[in-house]
Steps between C-alpha positions, in 0.01 A plus 500: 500500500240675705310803349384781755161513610311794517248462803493839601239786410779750549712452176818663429605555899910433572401140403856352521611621757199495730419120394876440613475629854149376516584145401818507729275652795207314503726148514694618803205647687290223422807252602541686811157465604521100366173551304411267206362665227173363536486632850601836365268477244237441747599771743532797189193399317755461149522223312777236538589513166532882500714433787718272326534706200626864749755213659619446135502847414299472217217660640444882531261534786262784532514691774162334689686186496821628643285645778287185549858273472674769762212509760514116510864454557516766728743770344421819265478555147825715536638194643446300191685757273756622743417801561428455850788615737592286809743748625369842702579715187569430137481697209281307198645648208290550182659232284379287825154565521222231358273628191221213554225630253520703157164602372409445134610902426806464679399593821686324797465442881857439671545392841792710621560368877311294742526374812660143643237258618101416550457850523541646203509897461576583117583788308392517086534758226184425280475730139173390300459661148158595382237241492753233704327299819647247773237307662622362833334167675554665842703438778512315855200689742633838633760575197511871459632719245612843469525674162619846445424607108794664301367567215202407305163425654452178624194272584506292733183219499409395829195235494228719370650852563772648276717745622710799286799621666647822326866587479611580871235306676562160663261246627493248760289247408447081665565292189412095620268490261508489103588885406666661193668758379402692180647749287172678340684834438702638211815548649781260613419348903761541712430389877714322794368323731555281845341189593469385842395144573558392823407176712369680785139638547494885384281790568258540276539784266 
C-alpha cells in the first residue's frame, strides 16, 4: 500500500482532486510529446523522482513546480487541473476552480480559469490572514502580473523594493524573478490577480 507524499510547501490545497487531474495530465501531455521522464526532468529543472511520484498521484506539487512542469511540456497550469477551456466560451463554475496553496492561517490562493496552451493568462483569488507570506521563485522572463487589492493591505516584495497596495489600488508589476507576497497587516487579504506569461518578446513595463 502506498502512503501519500507530501512534497509540496502549499499544504492543505484540493489535494485529491488536484493530484488526480495532475497525475492523469501530466502522463498524457508528456505521452503526447513522447518525452521520457528523464528528458522531462531535464527540460523542467524537477527531479525525476518528483516526477514519478505527481504520475502516481502521490505527490502534491507546489505551485513553482506545476509552473516549471507546464512551461516544459508546453501547456498551462490551468491545463493541468482542467480548468482551461478549449472551446470559445465556457463557464468554470466554482466547485471547478483549483485551490493550489492554503497558508498556515487558512489563507488560500485559487486559480479560477486560465487559458489553453504555452501561453498561459490566469486568473487567482488570493486571501492571506495576518502575518501569512507566499514566496514565489519567479517566472519565465517577461511574466507580468496584475493585482487589484480587495481588501486588506497587501505587500508585495519585489527584489529589494516592497510595495503596499491599499484596498482599491492595483499594481502591475514584472514578476521573473523570486518575489512574494506578504500579509503584514491586521486584517484578512483579499486580492485577485492575472498572470500573463507568454512565449513571445513583450514590452517592457
Amino acid at each position: 500500500m502506498e502512503s501519500k507524499v507530501n512534497i509540496s510547501t502549499e499544504p492543505g490545497a484540493d489535494v485529491e482532486r488536484v493530484s488526480a487531474s495532475v497525475s492523469q495530465n501530466l502522463r498524457n501531455f508528456r505521452r503526447q510529446g513522447s518525452l521520457t521522464l528523464d528528458e522531462l526532468s531535464r527540460r523542467s529543472g524537477v527531479s525525476k523522482g518528483m516526477l514519478v511520484e505527481i504520475e502516481k498521484g502521490t505527490a502534491n506539487p507546489s505551485i513553482a513546480t506545476l509552473c516549471r512542469t507546464a512551461a516544459a511540456l508546453g501547456v498551462s497550469v490551468a491545463d493541468f487541473v482542467n480548468v482551461a477551456p478549449s472551446v470559445p466560451a465556457r463557464i468554470v463554475l466554482p466547485h471547478d476552480a483549483s485551490t493550489l496553496w492554503r497558508g498556515p492561517k487558512g489563507g488560500s490562493a485559487t486559480l479560477l480559469v486560465g487559458t489553453h496552451g504555452p501561453d498561459m493568462i490566469e486568473l487567482w483569488r488570493w486571501t492571506m490572514l495576518p502575518g501569512e507570506t507566499f514566496e514565489s521563485p519567479g517566472h519565465s522572463p517577461g511574466t507580468l502580473e496584475l493585482i487589484n487589492v480587495e481588501t486588506g493591505e497587501l505587500t508585495l516584495k519585489l527584489a529589494d523594493t516592497d510595495l503596499v497596495i491599499q484596498p482599491g489600488s492595483s499594481v502591475l508589476a514584472r514578476t521573473e524573478d523570486r518575489h512574494a507576497y506578504l500579509n503584514c497587516g491586521t486584517e484578512e487579504l483579499r486580492f485577485v490577480m492575472a498572470v500573463a506569461e507568454l512565449q513571445r518578446t513583450r514590452l517592457r513595463i
